[in-house]
C-alpha positions as CSV (number, residue, x, y, z in Angstrom):
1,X,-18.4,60.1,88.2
2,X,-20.4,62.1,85.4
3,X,-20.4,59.3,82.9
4,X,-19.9,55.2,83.0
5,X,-16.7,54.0,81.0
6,X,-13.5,55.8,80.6
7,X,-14.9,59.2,82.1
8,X,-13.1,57.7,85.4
9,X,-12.9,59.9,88.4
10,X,-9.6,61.8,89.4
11,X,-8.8,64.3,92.2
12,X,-6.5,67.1,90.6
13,X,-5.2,67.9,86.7
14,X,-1.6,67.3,86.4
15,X,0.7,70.3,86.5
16,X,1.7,72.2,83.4
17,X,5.0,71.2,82.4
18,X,8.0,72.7,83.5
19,X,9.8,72.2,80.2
20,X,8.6,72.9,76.9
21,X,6.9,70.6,75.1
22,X,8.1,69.3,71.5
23,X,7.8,70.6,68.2
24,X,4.5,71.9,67.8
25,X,3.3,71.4,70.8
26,X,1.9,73.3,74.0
27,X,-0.5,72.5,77.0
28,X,-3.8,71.3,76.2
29,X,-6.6,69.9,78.5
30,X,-5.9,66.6,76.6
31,X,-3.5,66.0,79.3
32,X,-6.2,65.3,81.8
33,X,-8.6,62.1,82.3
34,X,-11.6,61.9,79.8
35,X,-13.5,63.2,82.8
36,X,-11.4,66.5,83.7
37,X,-12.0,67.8,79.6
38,X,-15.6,67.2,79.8
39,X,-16.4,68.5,83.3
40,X,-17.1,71.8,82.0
41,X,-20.6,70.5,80.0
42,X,-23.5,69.6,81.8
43,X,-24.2,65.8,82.4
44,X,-26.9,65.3,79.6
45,X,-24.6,67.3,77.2
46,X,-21.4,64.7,78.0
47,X,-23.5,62.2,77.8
48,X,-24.8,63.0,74.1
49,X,-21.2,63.5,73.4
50,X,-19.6,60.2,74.8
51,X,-22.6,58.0,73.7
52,X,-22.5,59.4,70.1
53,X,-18.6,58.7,70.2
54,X,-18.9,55.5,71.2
55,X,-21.7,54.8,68.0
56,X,-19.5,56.3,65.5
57,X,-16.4,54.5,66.7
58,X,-18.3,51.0,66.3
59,X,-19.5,52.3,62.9
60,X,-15.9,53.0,61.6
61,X,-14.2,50.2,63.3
62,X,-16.6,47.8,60.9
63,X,-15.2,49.3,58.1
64,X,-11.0,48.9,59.8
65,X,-10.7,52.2,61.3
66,X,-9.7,52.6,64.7
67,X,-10.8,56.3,65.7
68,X,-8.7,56.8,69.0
69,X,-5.8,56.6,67.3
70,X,-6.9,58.8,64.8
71,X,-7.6,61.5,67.7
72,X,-4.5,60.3,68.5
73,X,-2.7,61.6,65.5
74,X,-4.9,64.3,64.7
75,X,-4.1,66.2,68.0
76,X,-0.4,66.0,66.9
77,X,-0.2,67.4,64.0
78,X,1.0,70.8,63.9
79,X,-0.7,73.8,62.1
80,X,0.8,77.2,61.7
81,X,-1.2,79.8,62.0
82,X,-0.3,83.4,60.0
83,X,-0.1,86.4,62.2
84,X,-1.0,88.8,58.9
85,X,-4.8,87.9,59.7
86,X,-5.4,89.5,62.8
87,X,-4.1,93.3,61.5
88,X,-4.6,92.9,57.5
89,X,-1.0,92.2,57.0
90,X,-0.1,95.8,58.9
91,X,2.5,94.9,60.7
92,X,4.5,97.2,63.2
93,X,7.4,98.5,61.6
94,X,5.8,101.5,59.7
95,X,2.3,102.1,60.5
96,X,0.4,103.3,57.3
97,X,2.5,101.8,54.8
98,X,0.6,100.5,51.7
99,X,1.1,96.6,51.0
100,X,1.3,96.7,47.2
101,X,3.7,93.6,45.7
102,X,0.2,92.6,44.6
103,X,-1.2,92.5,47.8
104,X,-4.5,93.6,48.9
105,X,-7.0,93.6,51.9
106,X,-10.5,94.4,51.8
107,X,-12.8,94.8,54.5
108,X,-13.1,97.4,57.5
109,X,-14.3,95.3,60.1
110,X,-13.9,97.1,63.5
111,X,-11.7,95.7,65.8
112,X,-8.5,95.1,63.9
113,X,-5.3,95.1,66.4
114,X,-3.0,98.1,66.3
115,X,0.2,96.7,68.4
116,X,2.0,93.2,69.1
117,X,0.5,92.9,72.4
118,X,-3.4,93.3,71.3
119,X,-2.3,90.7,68.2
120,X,-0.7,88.4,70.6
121,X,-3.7,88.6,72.7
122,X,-6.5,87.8,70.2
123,X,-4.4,85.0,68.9
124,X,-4.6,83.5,72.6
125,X,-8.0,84.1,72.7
126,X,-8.0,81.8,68.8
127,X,-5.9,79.4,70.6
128,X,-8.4,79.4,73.8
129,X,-11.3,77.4,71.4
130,X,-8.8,75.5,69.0
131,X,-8.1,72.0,69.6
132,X,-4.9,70.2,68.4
133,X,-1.0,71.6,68.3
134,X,-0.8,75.0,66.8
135,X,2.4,77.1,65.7
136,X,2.3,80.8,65.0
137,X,3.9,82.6,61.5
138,X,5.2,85.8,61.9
139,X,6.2,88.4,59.0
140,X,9.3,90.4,59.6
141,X,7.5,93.4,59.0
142,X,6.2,92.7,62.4
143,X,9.2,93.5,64.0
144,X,9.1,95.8,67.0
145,X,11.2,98.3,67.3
146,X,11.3,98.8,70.8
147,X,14.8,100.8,70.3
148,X,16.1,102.0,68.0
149,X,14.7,101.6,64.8
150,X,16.6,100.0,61.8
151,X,15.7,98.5,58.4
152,X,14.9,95.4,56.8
153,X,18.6,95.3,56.0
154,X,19.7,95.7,59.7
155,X,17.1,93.7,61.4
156,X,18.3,91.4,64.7
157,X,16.7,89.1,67.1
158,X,16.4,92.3,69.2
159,X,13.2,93.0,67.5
160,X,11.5,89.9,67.5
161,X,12.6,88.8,71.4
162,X,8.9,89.5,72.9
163,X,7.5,87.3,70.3
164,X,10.3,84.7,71.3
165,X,9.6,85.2,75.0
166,X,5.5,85.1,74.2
167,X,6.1,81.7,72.3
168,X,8.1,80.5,74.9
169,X,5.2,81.9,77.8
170,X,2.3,79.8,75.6
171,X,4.8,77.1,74.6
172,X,4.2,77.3,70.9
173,X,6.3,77.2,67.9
174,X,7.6,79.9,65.3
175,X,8.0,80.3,62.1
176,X,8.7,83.4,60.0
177,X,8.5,84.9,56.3
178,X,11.1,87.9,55.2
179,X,9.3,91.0,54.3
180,X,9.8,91.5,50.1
181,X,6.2,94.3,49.8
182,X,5.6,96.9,51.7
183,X,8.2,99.1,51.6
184,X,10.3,102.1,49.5
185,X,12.9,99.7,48.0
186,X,10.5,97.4,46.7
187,X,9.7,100.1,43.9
188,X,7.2,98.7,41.3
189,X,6.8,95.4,43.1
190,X,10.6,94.3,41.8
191,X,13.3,92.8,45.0
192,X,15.5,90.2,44.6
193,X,15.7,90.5,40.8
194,X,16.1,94.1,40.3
195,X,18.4,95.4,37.6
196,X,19.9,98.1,40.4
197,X,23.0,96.3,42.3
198,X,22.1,98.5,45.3
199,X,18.6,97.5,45.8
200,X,19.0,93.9,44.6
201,X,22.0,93.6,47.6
202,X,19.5,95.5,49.6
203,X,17.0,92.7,49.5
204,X,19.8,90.0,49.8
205,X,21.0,91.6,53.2
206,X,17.4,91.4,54.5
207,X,17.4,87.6,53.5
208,X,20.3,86.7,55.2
209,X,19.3,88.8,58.4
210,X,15.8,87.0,58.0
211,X,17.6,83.6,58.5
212,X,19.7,84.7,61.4
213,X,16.6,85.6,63.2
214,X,14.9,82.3,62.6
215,X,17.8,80.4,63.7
216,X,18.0,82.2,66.4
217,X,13.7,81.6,66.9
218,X,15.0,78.0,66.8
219,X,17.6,78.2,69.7
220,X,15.3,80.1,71.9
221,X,12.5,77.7,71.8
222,X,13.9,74.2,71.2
223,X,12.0,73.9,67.9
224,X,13.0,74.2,64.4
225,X,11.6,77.5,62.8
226,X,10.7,77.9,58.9
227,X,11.8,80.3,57.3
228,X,9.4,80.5,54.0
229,X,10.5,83.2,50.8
230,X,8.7,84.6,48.7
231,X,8.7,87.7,46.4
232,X,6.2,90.0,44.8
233,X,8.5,90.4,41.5
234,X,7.0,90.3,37.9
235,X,5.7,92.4,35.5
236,X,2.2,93.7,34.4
237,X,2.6,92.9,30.9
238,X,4.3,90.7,28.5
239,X,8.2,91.2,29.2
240,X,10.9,91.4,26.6
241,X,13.3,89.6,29.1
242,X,12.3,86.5,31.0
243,X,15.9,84.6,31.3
244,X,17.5,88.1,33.3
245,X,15.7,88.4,36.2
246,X,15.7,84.7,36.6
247,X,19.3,84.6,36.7
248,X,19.7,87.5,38.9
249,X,17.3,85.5,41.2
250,X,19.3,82.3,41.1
251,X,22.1,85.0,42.1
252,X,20.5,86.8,45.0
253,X,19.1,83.1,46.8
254,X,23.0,81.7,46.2
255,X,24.0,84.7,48.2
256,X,21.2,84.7,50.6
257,X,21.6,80.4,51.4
258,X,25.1,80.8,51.3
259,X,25.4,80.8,55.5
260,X,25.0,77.0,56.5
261,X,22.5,77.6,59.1
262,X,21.6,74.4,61.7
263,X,18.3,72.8,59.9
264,X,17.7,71.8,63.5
265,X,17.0,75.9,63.9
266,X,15.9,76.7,60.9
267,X,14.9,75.9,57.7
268,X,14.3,77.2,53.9
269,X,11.7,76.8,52.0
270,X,11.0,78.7,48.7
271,X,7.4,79.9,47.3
272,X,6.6,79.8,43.8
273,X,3.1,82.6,42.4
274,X,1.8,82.1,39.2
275,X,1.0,86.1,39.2
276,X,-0.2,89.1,41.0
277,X,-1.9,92.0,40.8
278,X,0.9,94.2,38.8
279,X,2.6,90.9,37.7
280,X,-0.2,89.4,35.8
281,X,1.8,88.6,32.7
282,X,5.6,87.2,34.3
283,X,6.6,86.4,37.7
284,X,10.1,85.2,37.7
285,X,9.8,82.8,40.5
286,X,7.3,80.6,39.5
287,X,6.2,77.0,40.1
288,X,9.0,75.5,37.2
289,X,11.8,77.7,38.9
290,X,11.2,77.5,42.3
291,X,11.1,73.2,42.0
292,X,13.7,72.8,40.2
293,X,15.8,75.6,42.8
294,X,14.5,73.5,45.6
295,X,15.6,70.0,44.6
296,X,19.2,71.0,43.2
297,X,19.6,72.4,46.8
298,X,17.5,70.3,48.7
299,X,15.4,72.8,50.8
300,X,11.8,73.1,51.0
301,X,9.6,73.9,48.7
302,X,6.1,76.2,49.9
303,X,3.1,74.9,48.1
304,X,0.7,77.7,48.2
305,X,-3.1,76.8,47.4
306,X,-4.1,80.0,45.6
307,X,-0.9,80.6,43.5
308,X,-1.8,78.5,40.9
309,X,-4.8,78.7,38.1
310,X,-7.8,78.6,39.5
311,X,-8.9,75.4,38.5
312,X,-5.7,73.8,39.6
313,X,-4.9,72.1,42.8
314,X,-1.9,71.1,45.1
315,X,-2.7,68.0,45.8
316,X,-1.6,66.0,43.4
317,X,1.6,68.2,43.8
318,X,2.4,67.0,47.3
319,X,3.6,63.4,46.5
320,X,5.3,64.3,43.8
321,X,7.2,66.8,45.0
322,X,7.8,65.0,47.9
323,X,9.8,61.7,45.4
324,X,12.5,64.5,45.2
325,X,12.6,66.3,48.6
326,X,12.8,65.3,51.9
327,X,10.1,67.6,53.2
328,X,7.7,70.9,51.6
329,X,5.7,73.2,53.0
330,X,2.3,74.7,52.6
331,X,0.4,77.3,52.6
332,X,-3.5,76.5,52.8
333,X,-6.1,79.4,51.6
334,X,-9.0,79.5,49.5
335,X,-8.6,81.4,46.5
336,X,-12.1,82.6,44.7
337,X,-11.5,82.9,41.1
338,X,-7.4,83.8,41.8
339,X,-5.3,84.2,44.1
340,X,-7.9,85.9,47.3
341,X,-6.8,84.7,50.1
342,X,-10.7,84.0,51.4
343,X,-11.0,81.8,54.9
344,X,-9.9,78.1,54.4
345,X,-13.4,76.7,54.3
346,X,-14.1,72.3,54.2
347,X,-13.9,72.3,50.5
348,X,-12.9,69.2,48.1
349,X,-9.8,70.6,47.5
350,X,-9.4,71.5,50.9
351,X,-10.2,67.7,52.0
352,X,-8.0,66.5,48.9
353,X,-5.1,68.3,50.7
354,X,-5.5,66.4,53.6
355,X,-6.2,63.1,52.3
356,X,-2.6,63.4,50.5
357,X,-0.6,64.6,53.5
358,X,-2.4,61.3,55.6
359,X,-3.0,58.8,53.3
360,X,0.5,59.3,52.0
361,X,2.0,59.0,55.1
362,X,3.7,62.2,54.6
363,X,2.8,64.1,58.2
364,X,5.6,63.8,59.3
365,X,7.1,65.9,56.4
366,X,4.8,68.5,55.1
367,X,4.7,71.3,57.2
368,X,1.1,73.0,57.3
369,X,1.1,76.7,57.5
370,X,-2.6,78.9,56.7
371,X,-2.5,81.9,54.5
372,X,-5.2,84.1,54.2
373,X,-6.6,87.9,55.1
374,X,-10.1,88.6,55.4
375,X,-11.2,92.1,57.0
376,X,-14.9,91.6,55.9
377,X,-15.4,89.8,59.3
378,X,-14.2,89.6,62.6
379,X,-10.1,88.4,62.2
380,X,-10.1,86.4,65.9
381,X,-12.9,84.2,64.2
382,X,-11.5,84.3,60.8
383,X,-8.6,82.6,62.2
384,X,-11.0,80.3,63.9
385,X,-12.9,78.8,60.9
386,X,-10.1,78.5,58.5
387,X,-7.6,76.4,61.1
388,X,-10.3,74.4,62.7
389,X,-11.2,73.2,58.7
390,X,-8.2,72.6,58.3
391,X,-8.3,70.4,61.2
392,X,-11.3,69.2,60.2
393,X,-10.0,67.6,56.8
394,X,-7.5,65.6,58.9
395,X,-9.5,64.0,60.6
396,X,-11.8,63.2,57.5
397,X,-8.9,62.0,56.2
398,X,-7.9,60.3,59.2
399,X,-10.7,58.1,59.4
400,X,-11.9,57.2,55.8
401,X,-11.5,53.4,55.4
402,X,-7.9,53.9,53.5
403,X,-7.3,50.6,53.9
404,X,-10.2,48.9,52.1
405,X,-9.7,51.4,49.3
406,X,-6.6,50.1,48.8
407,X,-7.8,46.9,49.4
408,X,-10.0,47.3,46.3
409,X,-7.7,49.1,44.2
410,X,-4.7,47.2,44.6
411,X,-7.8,43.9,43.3
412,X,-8.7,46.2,40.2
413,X,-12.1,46.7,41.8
414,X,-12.6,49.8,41.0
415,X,-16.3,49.9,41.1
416,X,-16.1,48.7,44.9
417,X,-13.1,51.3,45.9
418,X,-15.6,54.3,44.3
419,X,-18.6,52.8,46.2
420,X,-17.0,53.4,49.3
421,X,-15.0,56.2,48.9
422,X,-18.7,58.0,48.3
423,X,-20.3,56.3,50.9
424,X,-17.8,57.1,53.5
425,X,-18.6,60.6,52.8
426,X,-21.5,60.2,55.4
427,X,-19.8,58.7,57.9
428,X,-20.8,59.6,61.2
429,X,-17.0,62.1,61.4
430,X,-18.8,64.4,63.6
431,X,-19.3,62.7,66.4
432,X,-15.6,61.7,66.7
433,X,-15.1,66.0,66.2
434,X,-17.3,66.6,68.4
435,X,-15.8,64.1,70.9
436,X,-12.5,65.5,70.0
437,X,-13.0,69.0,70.8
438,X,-14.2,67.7,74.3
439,X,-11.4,66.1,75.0
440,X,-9.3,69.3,74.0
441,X,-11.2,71.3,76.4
442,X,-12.7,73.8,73.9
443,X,-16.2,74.9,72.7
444,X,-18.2,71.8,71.0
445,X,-19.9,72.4,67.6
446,X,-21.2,76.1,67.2
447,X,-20.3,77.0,70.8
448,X,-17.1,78.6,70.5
449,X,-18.5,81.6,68.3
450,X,-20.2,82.7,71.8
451,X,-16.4,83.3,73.1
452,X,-15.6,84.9,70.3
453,X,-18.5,87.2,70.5
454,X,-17.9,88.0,74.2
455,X,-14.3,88.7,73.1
456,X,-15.5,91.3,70.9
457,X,-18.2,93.2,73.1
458,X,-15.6,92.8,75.7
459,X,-12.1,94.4,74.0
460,X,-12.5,94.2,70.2
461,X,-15.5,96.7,70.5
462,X,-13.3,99.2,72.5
463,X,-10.5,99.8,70.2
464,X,-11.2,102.8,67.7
C-alpha cells in the first residue's frame, strides 16, 4: 500500500469497456482505485499530493463545499476540442487554399500536421495529459477524400468515415461545423446571403449535406453530434442594404433546416459575429438575428467569446439565453483587442463563463466547444493550456462556497456575499487540481509540458 486511507491496494485495473461509453465520454484511469492513478509518482510525491488534498478538502468543507463531488462533476463534463488548432485551420480538402471569410493565422511554428492521421495523432497525444471527458470538432473542410473527390455541395459520410471509426477507436464524441471560407464560391467573403441564386443554393446544398453527415456522426457513435453554423458574410464598409441579405438568410437556413433530422443525432446551433476582417462595417448574421432565428425555431444558439466588442462578455448572456431555449452552445477563446482567437487562458471572463454554466445549474445544457488558432507556439500544447483552463474554471467554479453567497444575498448582506466571494479567490483550488489530475492519470502541475516536449523532439521535429 503506497499511502494510508483510500489509496487501498488492488491486484489488476478493470478492463476497458467493451461498449462505448456515454455522451462525452471515453476511458480514463479514473476507473481504477485511488491507488492504481497515483502509482505512476513516487511515494513522497503521492504523498504531498494526497495530504494536501485532504487539507484543502477540510478547508472548503468549513465553508459547505464537498470537493469529491465536485471532482465528481468536474470529470463529467464534456469539452469539445476544435480540430482547426493542430493545422491552422488547413484542412485536407485542398491543400494551399487561403482561409479568407475574415480569417487569419499567424505564426510558423514548425511542426504543424499535414494529413488526418498526423492531426489525429497529436490530438491523442493532447488527450494523453488531459484529465476529464473530451469531444473533438471537426470542420468539413477536413474531409478526406480518399476517392473520389467532390465538393462541398456533394460531400457524404464517405469522407468523414476514418474520423468516425478513430472516434469510435478512442471512444470520444463528434461534433462538426460546415465549411462557409475557404473556397472559390465564397467570393468576397459572401455565402448564404449572396445576391447569385446559383451560389446562394450552392451554399444551401452544402448545409444540408453538412447535417446529413452529422447525423449520420450521431448513429455511428451513439452520441448526439452538433452541428454549429456560421458564415463569413458582411461587408467592409457601410452597406446601402442591410434588410436583403438578412432576408435571403432567413431563406437559405429555412431551406437548409427544412430535413427533420433526429436531435438524438444531431443538432443545430446557429453563430452570431459582430464583424470580421472584410466585414468590419455589417455582418448579416449577427447577435440580434441569430437569437431571435434560434428561439422562433428552437435550436441552439453558439455563443462565441470573441465575436462580440471587446469589452463585452458572454456570461451574462448564457442565462438569459437559456429562459428561452432549451440548450446553447459555446465557443470559448480569448480574443485580444477583437476577435484573435489567442489560447483560452484562466481569465475573469474566462472564470465568469464557468461560474454561470455551474452555478446556474445549466451543465447539463450548454454545450462547451474551444475555438482558437495560435501558430506562434507549438499547436499539441496550445490545445493543452486552453482546454485544461477551461477545466480549470470549472472547477473554481465548482468549489466556490455558492451556497453561502446565496445565503448572504438572498439576507441583503451584500457586504458579507462580496467578502467571501474575494476571499474565496485564495482558496486552496489547487490542491484539489492537483489531486484531480492524479486521479485522471495525467501529468500533475507543470509536468505534462515534458510529454509534450518529448512529443516534439520525437515526431513534431521530423516533419518538414
Amino acid at each position: 500500500q503506497i499511502i494510508a486511507g483510500d489509496l487501498g491496494a488492488q491486484s489488476k485495473p478493470p478492463a476497458k469497456p467493451s461498449v462505448a461509453p456515454p455522451f462525452g465520454a471515453r476511458y480514463y484511469p479514473a476507473q481504477l482505485t485511488v491507488r492504481q492513478q497515483l502509482e505512476p509518482l513516487s511515494m513522497s510525491t503521492a504523498k504531498q499530493i494526497e495530504q494536501a488534498y485532504r487539507l484543502a478538502k477540510e478547508r472548503f468543507a468549513a465553508l459547505g463545499v464537498d470537493t469529491d463531488n465536485a471532482l465528481k462533476q468536474l470529470g463529467s463534463i464534456p469539452v469539445s476540442i476544435h480540430c482547426w488548432q493542430g493545422d491552422d485551420v488547413g484542412g485536407f480538402e485542398n491543400a494551399g487554399q487561403e482561409l479568407g471569410g475574415g480569417l487569419a493565422v499567424t505564426g510558423n511554428y514548425p511542426g504543424k500536421a499535414r494529413t488526418p492521421d498526423e492531426l489525429r495523432a497529436d490530438f491523442e497525444q493532447a488527450l494523453a495529459v488531459l484529465p476529464g471527458s473530451h469531444r473533438f470538432n471537426l470542420h468539413a473542410c477536413y474531409a478526406e477524400m480518399t476517392g473520389r473527390k467532390v465538393d462541398r455541395d456533394e460531400l457524404g459520410v464517405d469522407q468523414f468515415k476514418n474520423w468516425i471509426a478513430w472516434a469510435k477507436a478512442i471512444k470520444i464524441g463528434l461534433d462538426f461545423n460546415p465549411t462557409y471560407f475557404a473556397h472559390p464560391n465564397a467570393v468576397g467573403g459572401v455565402t448564404l446571403t449572396s445576391a447569385d441564386k446559383a451560389t446562394r443554393q450552392f451554399w444551401i446544398e452544402h448545409g444540408i449535406r453538412s447535417r446529413e453527415v452529422g447525423a449520420a456522426i450521431g448513429k455511428a457513435l451513439g452520441n448526439t453530434c452538433l452541428n454549429n453554423f456560421w458564415i463569413p458574410d458582411g461587408m467592409k464598409d457601410t452597406p446601402a442594404d442591410r434588410r436583403g441579405p438578412r432576408e435571403r438568410l432567413v431563406e437559405a437556413l429555412y431551406a437548409v433546416f427544412k430535413k427533420k433530422i433526429d436531435r438524438k443525432l444531431n443538432v443545430d446551433s446557429v453563430e452570431p459575429k459582430l464583424f470580421g476582417i472584410g466585414a468590419e462595417s455589417y455582418t448579416p448574421g449577427s447577435h440580434e438575428f441569430y437569437l431571435g432565428y434560434a428561439v422562433s425555431r428552437q435550436i441552439l444558439l453558439t455563443l462565441d467569446a470573441g465575436h462580440y466588442h471587446p469589452t463585452e462578455g458572454i456570461a451574462d448572456k448564457i442565462s438569459a439565453v437559456l429562459c428561452f431555449l432549451p440548450e446553447i452552445a459555446l465557443h470559448v477563446s480569448r480574443g485580444v483587442r477583437w476577435d484573435s482567437d489567442h489560447v483560452v487562458t484562466l481569465t475573469d471572463e474566462l472564470q465568469a463563463i464557468a461560474q454561470e454554466i455551474i452555478w446556474g445549474g445549466h451543465a447539463s445544457r450548454v454545450r462547451i466547444g474551444l475555438d482558437y488558432f495560435d501558430a506562434s507556439i507549438n499547436r499539441v500544447a496550445a490545445w493543452v493550456i486552453g482546454a485544461r483552463n477551461m477545466r480549470k474554471a470549472l472547477l473554481l467554479a465548482l468549489v466556490a462556497p455558492i451556497a453561502k453567497l446565496r445565503q448572504f444575498e438572498a439576507e441583503g448582506d451584500y457586504t458579507s456575499r462580496l467578502a467571501l466571494m474575494e476571499d474565496a479567490k485564495l482558496l486552496p483550488a489547487g490542491a484539489v487540481w492537483d489531486y484531480f489530475c492524479a486521479r485522471q492519470g495525467v501529468p500533475v502541475g507543470e509536468a505534462w509540458l515534458a510529454d509534450i516536449k518529448n512529443y516534439e523532439r520525437t515526431v513534431l521535429a521530423k516533419r518538414i
